[in-house]
GUMARLO-620632 format. One record per atom (N, C-alpha, C): atom name; x, y, z. Coordinates in steps of 0.05 Angstrom, whole numbers, plus 5000, padded with zeros to 4 digits. Layout:
# residues N
[rec 'CA' [X Y Z]];
...
END
This chain:
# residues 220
[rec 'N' [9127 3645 4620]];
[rec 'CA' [9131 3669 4636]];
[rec 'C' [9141 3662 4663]];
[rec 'N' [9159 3676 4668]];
[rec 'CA' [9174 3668 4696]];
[rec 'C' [9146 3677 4713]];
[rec 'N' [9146 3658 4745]];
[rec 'CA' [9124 3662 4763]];
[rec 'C' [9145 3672 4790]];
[rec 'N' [9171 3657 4797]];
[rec 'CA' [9184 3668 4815]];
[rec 'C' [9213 3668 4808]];
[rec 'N' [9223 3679 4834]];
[rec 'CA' [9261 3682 4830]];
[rec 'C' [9264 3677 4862]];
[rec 'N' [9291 3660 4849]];
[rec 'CA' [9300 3656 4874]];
[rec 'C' [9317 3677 4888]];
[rec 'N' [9315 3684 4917]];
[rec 'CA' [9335 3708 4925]];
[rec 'C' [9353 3699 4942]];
[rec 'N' [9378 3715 4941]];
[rec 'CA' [9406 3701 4951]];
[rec 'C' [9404 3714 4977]];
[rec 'N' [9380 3724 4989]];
[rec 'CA' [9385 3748 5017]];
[rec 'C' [9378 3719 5031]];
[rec 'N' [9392 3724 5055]];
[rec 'CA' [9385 3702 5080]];
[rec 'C' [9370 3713 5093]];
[rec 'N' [9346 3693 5101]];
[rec 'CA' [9320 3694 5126]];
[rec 'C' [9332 3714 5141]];
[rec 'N' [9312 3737 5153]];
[rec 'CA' [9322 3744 5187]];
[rec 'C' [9294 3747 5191]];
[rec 'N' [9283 3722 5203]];
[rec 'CA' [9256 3729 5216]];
[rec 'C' [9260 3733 5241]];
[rec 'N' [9289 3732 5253]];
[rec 'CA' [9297 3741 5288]];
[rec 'C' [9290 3769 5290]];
[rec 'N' [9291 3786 5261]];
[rec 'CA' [9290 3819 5257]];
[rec 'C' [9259 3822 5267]];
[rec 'N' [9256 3840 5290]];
[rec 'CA' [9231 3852 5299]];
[rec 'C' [9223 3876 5272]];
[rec 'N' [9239 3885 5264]];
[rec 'CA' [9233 3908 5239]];
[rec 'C' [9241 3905 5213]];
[rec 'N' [9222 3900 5198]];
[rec 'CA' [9228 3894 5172]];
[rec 'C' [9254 3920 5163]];
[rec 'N' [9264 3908 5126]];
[rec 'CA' [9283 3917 5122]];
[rec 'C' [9269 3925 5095]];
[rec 'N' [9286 3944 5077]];
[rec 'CA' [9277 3944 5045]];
[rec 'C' [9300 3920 5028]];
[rec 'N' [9308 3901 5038]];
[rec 'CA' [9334 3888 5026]];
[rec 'C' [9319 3873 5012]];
[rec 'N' [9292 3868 5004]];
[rec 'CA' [9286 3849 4984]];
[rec 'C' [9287 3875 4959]];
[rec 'N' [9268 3899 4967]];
[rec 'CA' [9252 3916 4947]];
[rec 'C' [9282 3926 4936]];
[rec 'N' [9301 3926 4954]];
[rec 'CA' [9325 3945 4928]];
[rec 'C' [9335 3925 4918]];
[rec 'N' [9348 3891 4929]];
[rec 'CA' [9349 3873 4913]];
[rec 'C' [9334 3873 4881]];
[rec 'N' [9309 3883 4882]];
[rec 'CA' [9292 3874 4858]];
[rec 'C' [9295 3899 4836]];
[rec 'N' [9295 3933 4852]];
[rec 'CA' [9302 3950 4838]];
[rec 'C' [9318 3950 4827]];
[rec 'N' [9345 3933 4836]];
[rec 'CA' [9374 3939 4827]];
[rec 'C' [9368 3924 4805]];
[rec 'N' [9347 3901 4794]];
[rec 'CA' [9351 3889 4778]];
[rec 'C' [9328 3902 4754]];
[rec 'N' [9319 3912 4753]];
[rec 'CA' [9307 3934 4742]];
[rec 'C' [9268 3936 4748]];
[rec 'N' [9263 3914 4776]];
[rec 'CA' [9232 3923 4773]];
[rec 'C' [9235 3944 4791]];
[rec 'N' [9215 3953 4784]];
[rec 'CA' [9207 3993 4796]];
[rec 'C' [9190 3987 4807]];
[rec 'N' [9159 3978 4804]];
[rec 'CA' [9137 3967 4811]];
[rec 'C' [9130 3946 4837]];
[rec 'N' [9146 3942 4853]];
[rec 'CA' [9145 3923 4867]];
[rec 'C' [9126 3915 4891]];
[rec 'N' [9104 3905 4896]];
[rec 'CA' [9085 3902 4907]];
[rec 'C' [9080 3877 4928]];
[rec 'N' [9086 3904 4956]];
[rec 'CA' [9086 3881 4985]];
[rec 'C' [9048 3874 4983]];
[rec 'N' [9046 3844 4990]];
[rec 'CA' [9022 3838 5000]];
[rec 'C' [9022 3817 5019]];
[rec 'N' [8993 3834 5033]];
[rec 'CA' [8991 3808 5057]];
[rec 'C' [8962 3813 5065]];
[rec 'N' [8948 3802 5086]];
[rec 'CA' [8922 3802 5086]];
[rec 'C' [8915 3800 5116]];
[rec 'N' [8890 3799 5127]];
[rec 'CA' [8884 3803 5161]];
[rec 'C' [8861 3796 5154]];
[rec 'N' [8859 3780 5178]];
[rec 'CA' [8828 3764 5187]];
[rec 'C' [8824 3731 5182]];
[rec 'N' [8842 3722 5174]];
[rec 'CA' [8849 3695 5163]];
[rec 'C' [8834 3683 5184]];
[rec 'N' [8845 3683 5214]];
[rec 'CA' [8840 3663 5235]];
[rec 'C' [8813 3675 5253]];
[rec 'N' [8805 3693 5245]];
[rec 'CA' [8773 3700 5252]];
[rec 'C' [8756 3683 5248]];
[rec 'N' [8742 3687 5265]];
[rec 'CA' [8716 3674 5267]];
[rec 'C' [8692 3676 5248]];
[rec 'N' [8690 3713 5257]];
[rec 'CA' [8670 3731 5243]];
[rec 'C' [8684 3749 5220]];
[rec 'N' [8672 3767 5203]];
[rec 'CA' [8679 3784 5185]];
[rec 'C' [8692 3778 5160]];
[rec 'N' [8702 3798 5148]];
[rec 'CA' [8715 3789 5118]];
[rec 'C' [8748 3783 5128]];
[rec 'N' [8748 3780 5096]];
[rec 'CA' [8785 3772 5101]];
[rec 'C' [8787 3799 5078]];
[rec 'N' [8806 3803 5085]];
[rec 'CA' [8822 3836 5068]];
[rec 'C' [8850 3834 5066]];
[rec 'N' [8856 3836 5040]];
[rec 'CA' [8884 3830 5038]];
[rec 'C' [8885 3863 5025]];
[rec 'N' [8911 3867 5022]];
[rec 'CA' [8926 3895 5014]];
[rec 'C' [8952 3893 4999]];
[rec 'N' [8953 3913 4977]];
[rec 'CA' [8980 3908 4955]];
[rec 'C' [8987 3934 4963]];
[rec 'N' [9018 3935 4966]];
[rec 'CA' [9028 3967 4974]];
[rec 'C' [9059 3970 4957]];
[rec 'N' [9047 3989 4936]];
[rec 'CA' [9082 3991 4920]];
[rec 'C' [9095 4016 4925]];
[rec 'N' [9113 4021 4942]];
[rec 'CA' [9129 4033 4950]];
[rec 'C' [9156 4043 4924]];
[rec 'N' [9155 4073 4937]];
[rec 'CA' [9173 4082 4909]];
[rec 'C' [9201 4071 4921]];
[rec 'N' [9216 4072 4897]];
[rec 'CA' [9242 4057 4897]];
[rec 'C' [9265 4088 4907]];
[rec 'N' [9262 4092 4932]];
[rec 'CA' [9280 4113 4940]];
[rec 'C' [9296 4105 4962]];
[rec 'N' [9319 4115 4964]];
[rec 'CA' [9338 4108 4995]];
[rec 'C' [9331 4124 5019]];
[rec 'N' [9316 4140 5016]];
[rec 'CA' [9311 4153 5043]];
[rec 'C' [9277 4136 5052]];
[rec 'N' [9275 4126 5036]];
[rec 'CA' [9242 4100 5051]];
[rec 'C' [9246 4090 5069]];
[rec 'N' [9265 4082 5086]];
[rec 'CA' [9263 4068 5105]];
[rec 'C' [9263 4087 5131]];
[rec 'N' [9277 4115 5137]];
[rec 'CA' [9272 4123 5154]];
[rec 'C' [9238 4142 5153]];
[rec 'N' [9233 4152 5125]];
[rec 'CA' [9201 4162 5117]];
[rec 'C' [9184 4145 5130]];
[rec 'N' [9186 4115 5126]];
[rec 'CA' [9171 4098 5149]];
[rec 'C' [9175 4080 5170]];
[rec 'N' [9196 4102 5186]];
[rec 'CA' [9207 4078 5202]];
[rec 'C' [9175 4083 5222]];
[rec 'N' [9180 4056 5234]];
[rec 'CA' [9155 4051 5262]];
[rec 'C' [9143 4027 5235]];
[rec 'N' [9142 4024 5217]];
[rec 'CA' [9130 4005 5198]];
[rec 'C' [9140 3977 5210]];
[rec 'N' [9122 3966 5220]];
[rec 'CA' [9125 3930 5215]];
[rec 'C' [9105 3915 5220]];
[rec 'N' [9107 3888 5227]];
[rec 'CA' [9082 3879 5222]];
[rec 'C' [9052 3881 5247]];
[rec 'N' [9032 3888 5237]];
[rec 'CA' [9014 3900 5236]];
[rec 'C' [9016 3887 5272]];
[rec 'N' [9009 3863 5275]];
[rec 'CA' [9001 3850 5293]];
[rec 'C' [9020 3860 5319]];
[rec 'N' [9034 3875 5309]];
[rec 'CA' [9058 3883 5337]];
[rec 'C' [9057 3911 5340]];
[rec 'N' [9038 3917 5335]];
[rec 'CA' [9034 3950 5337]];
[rec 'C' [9006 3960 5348]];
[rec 'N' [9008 3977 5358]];
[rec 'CA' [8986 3990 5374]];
[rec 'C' [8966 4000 5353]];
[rec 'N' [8932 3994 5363]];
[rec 'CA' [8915 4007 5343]];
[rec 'C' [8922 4037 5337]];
[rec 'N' [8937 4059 5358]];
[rec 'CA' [8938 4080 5352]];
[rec 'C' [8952 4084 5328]];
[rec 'N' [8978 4072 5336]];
[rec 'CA' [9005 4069 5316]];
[rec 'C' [8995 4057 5289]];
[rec 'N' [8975 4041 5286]];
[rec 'CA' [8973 4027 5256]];
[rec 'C' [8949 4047 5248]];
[rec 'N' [8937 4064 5256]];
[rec 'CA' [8922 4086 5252]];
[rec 'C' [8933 4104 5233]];
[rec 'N' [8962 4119 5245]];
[rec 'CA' [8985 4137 5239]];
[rec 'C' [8993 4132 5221]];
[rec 'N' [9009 4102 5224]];
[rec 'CA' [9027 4084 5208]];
[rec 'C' [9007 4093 5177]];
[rec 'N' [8986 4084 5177]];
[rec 'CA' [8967 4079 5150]];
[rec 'C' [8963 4104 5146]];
[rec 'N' [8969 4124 5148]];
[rec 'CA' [8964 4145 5144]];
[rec 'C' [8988 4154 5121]];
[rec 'N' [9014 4153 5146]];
[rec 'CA' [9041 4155 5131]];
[rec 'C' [9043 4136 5109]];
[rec 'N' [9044 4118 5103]];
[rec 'CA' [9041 4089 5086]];
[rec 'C' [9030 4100 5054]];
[rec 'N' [9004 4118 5054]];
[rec 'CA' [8984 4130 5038]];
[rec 'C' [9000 4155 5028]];
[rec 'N' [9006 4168 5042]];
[rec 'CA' [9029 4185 5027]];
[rec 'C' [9048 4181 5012]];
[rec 'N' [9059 4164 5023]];
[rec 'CA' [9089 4157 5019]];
[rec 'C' [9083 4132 4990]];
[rec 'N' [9066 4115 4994]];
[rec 'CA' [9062 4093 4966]];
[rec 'C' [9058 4101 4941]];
[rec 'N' [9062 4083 4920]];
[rec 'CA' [9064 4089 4890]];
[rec 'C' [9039 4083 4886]];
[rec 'N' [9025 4064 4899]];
[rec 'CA' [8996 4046 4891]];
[rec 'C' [8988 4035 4922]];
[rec 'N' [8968 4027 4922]];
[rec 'CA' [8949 4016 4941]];
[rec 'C' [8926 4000 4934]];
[rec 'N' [8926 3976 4935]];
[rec 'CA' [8904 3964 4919]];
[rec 'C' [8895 3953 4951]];
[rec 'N' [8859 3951 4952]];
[rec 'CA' [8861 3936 4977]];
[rec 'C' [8839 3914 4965]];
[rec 'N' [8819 3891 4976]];
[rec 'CA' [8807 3878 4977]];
[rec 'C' [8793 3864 4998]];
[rec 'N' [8772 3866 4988]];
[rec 'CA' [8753 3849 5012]];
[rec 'C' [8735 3827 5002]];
[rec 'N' [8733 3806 5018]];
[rec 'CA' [8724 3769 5011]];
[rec 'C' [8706 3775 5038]];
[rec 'N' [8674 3779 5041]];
[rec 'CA' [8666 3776 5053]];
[rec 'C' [8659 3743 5061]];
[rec 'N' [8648 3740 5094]];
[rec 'CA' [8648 3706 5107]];
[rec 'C' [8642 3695 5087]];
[rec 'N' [8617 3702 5080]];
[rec 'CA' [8598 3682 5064]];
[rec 'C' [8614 3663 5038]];
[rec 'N' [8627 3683 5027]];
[rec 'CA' [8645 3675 5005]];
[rec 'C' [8675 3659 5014]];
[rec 'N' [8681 3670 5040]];
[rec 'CA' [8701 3652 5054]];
[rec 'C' [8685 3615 5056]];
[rec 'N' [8667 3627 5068]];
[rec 'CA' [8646 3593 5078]];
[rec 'C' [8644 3581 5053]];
[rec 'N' [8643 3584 5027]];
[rec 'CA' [8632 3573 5011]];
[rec 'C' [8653 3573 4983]];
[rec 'N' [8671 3583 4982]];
[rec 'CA' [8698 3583 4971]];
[rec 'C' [8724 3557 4992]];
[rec 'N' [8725 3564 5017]];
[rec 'CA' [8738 3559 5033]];
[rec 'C' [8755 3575 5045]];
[rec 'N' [8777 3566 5053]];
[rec 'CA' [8795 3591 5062]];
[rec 'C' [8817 3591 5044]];
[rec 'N' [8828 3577 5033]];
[rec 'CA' [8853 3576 5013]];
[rec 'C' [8843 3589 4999]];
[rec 'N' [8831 3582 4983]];
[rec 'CA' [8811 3597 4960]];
[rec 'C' [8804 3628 4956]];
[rec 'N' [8793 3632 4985]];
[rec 'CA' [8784 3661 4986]];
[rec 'C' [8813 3675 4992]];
[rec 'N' [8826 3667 5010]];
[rec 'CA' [8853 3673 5007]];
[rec 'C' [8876 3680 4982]];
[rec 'N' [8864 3664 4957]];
[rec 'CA' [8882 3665 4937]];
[rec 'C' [8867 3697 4916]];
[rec 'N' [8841 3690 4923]];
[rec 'CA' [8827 3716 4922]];
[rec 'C' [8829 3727 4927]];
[rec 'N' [8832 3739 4950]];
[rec 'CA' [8838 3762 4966]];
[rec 'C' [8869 3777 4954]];
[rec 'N' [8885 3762 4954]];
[rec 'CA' [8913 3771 4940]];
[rec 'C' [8910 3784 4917]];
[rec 'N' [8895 3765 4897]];
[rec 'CA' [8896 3764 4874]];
[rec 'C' [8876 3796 4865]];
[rec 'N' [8850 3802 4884]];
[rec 'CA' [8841 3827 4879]];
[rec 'C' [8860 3844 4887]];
[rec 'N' [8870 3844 4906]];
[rec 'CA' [8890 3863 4921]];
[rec 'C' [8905 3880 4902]];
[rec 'N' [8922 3852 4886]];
[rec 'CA' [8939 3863 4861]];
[rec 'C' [8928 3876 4838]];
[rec 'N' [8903 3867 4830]];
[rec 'CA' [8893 3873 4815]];
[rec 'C' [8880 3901 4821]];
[rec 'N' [8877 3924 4839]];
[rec 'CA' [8865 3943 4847]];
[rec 'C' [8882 3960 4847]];
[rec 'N' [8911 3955 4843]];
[rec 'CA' [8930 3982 4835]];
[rec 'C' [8926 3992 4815]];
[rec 'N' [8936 4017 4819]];
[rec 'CA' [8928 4039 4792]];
[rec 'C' [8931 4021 4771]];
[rec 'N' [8967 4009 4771]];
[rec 'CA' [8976 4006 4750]];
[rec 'C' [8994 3978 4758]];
[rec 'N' [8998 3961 4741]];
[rec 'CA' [9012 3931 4749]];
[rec 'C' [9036 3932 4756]];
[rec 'N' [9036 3918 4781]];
[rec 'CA' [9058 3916 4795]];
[rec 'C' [9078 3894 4777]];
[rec 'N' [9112 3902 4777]];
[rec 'CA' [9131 3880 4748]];
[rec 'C' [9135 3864 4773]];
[rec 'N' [9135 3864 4799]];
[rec 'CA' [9138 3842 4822]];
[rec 'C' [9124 3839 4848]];
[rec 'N' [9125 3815 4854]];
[rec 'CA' [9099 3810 4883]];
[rec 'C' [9116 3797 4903]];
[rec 'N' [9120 3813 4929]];
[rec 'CA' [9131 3798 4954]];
[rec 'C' [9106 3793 4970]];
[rec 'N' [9103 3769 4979]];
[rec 'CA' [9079 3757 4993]];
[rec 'C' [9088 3747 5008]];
[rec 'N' [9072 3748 5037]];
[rec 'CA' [9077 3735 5063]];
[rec 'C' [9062 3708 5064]];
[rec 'N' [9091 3697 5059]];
[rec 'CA' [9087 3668 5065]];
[rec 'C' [9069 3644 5041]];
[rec 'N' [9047 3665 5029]];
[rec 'CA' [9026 3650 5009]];
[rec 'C' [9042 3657 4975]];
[rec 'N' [9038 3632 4958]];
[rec 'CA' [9040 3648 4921]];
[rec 'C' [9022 3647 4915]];
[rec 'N' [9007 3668 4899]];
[rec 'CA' [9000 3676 4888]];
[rec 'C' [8984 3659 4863]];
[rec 'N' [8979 3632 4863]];
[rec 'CA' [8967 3619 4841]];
[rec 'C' [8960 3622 4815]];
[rec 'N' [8977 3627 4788]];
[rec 'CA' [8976 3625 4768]];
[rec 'C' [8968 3660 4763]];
[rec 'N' [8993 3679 4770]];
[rec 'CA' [8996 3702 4772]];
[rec 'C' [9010 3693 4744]];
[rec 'N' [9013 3716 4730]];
[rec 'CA' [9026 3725 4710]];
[rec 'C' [9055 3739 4711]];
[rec 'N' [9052 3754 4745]];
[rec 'CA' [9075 3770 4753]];
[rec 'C' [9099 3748 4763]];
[rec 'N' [9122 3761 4767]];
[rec 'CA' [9145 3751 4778]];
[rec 'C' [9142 3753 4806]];
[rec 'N' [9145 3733 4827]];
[rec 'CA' [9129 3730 4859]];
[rec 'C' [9161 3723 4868]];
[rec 'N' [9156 3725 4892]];
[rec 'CA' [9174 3717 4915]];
[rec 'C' [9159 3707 4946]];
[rec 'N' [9148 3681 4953]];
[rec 'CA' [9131 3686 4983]];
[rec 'C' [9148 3686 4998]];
[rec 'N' [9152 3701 5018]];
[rec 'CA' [9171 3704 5042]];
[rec 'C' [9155 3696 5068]];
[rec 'N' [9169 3663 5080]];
[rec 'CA' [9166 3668 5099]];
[rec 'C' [9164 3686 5125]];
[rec 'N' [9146 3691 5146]];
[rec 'CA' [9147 3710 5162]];
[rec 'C' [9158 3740 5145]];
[rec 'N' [9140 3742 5119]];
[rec 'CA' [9149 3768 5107]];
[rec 'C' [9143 3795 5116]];
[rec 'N' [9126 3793 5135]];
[rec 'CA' [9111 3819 5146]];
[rec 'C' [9123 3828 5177]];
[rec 'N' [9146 3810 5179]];
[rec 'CA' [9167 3817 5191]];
[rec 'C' [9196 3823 5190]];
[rec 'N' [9203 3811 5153]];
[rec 'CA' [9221 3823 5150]];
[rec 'C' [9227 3833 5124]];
[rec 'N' [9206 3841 5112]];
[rec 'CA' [9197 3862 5094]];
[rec 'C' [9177 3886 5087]];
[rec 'N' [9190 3907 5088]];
[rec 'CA' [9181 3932 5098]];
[rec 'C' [9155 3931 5075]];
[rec 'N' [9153 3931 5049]];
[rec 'CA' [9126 3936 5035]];
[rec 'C' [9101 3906 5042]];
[rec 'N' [9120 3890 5057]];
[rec 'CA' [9095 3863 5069]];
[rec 'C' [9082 3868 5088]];
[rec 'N' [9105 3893 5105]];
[rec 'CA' [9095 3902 5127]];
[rec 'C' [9072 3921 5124]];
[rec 'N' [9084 3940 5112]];
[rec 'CA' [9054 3968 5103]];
[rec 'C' [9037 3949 5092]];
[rec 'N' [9043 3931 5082]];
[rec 'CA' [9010 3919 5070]];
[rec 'C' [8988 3911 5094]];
[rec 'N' [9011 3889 5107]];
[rec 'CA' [8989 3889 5139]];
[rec 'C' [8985 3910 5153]];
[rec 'N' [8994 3917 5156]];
[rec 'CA' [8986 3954 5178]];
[rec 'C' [8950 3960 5150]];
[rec 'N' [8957 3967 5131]];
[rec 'CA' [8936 3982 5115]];
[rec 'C' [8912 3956 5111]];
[rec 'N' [8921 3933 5112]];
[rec 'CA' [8896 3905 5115]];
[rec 'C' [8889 3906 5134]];
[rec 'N' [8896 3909 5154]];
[rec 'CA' [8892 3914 5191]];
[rec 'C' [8874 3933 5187]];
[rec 'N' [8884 3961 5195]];
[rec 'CA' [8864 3976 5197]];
[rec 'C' [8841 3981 5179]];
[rec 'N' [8848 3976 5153]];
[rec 'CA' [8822 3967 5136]];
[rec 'C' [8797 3948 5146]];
[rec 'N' [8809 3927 5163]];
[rec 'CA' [8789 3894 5165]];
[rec 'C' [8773 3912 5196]];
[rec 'N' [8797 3933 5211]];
[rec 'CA' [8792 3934 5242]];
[rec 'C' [8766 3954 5228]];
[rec 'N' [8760 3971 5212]];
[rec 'CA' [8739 4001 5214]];
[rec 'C' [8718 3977 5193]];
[rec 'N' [8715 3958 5183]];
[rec 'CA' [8698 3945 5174]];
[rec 'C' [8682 3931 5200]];
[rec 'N' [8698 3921 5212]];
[rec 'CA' [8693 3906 5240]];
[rec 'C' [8675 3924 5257]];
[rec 'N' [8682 3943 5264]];
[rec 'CA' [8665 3959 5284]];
[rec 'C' [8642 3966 5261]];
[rec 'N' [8650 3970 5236]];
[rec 'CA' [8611 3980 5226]];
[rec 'C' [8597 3950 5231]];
[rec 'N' [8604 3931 5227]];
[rec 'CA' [8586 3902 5235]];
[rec 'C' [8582 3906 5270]];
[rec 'N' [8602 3916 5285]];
[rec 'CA' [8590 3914 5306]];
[rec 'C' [8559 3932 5314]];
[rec 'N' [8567 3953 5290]];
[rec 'CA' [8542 3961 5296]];
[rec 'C' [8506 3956 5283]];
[rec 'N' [8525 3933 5265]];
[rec 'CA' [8487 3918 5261]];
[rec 'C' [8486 3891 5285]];
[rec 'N' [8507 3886 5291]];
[rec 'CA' [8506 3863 5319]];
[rec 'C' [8524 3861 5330]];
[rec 'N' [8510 3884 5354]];
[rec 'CA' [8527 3902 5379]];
[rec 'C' [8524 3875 5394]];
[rec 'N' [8517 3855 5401]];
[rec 'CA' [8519 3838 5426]];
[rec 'C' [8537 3822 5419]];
[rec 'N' [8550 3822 5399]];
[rec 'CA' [8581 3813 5397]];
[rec 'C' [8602 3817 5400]];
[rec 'N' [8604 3847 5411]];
[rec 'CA' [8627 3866 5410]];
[rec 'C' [8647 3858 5383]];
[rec 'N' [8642 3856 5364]];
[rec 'CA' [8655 3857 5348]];
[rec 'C' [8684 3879 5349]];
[rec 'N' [8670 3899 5355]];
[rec 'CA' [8685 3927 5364]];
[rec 'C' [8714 3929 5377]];
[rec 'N' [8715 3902 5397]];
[rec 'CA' [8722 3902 5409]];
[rec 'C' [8751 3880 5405]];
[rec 'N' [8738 3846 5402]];
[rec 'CA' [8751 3825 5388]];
[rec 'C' [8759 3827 5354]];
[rec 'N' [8743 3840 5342]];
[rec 'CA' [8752 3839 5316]];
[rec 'C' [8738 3818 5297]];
[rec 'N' [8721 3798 5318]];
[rec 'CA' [8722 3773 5307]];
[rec 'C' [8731 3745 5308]];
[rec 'N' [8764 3752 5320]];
[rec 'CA' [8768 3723 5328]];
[rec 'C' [8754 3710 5353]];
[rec 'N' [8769 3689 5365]];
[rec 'CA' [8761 3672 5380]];
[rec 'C' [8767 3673 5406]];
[rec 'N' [8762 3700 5414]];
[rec 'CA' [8762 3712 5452]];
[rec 'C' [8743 3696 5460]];
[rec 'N' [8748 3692 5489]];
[rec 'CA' [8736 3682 5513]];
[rec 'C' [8697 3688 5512]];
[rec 'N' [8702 3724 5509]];
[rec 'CA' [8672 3733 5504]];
[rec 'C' [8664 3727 5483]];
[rec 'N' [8676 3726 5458]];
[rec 'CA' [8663 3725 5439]];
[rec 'C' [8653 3696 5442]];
[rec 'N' [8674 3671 5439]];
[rec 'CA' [8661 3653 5441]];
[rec 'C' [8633 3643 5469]];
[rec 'N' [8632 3664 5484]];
[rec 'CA' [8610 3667 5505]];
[rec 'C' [8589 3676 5482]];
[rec 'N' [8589 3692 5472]];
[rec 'CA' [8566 3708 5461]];
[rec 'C' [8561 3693 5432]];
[rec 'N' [8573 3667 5427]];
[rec 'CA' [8569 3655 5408]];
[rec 'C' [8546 3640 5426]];
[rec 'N' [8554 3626 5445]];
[rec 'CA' [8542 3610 5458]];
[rec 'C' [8511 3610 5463]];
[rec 'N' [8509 3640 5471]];
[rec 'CA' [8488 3650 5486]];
[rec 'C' [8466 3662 5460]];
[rec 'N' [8474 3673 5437]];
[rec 'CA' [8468 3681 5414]];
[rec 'C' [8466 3657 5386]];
[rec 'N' [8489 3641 5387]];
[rec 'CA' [8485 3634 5352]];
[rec 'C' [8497 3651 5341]];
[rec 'N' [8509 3646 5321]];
[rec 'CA' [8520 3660 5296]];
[rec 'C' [8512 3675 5278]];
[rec 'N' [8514 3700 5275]];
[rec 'CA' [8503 3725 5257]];
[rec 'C' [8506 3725 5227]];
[rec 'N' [8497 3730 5214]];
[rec 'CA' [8505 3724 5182]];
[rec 'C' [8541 3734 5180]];
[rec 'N' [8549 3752 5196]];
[rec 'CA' [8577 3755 5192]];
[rec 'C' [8593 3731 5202]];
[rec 'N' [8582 3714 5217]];
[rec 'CA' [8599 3688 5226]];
[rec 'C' [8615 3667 5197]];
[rec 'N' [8634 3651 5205]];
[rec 'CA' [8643 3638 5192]];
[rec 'C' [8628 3609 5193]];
[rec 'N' [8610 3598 5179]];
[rec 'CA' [8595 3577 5186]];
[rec 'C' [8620 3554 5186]];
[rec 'N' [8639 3553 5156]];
[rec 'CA' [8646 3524 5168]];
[rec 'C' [8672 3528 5190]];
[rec 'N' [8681 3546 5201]];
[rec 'CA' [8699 3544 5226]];
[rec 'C' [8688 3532 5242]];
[rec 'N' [8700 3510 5258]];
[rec 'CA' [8690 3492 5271]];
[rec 'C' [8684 3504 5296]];
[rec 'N' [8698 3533 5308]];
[rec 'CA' [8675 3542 5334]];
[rec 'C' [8646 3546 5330]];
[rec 'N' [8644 3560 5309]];
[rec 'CA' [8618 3564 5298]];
[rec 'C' [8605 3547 5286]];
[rec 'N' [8611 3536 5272]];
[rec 'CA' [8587 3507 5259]];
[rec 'C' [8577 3487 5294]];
[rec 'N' [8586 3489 5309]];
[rec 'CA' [8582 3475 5333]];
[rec 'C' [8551 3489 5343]];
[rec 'N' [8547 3514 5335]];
[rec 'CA' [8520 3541 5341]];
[rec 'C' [8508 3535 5322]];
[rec 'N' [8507 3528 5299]];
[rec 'CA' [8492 3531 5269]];
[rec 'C' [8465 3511 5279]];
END
């Protein structure tokens, strides 16, 4: 079973706004199904990792239906609020996933990572015939993959995936902040701010911590 294809489109990770030039590349060749994924929380400290599969219908007017779409990390919490809103309308499927710490600490991070994808895909209605991934493959997928470097910058369904993993990981994050408010979770998300690593210091690590990240195993 084929696992990838090679694509004749050239890199533009200089592009601040992703394009659909992979997803109609793939339509033209007859997949319909095509499924951006990407994931948020990788480089946290605290919380889960959440990856997201987003298959976008194969139409020419998609790119202006979501223009403001790109990658998650360059957009305002308001805007990836909106964005995920529009995203939910506009998609064929939405699969999301969550790898809580514990299973990160004790899997690793590759691992829970290959997980995280792999539920992602697996949570659409219906199977995606292709997988664009940012940057990671997909490990002994059955589907036809493509990982695109810096894909969640220059692919529009890699992009909706991070916008909808983002704000998925960000409304998980504040309910933990609210079983351990002296972390501001709420606030950092989790990674490795100035306060947070203060309030690691002064506290120790909460069962939402990452034990083997080496800021935190230093508290354990």
């Amino acid at each position: 079973m084929i696992e990838s294809v090679d694509s004749p489109l050239a890199p533009c990770a200089d592009s601040r706004w992703p394009t659909l030039e992979y997803e109609r590349w793939l339509w033209e060749r007859g997949y319909r199904r095509v499924a951006g994924v990407d994931e948020s929380g990788r480089g946290a400290l605290a919380g889960p990792l959440v990856a997201a599969a987003v298959v976008l219908p194969p139409r020419a007017d998609l790119a202006t239906e979501l223009a403001g779409v790109r990658d998650s990390k360059l957009l305002t919490r308001r805007a990836r609020q909106a964005l995920t809103e529009q995203i939910r309308r506009v998609a064929v499927a939405i699969g999301v996933a969550v790898v809580p710490a514990a299973l990160v600490d004790g899997a690793g991070l590759t691992a829970a990572g290959q997980l995280a994808f792999s539920r992602a895909v697996a949570a659409l209605d219906s199977p995606a015939d292709f997988l664009l991934l940012d940057a990671f493959r997909l490990r002994g997928a059955g589907t036809p993959q493509l990982p695109l470097i810096h894909g969640d910058v220059r692919c529009l369904s890699i992009a909706a995936a991070s916008v909808v993993a983002k704000v998925t990981r960000d409304a998980l994050m504040n309910d933990i902040h609210g079983l351990y408010p002296s972390y501001a979770f709420d606030r950092h998300k989790g990674y490795a701010t100035s306060a947070h690593r203060a309030a690691l210091a002064a506290g120790g690590p909460c069962p939402e911590h990452r034990r083997s990240y080496a800021p935190v195993r230093v508290w354990c």
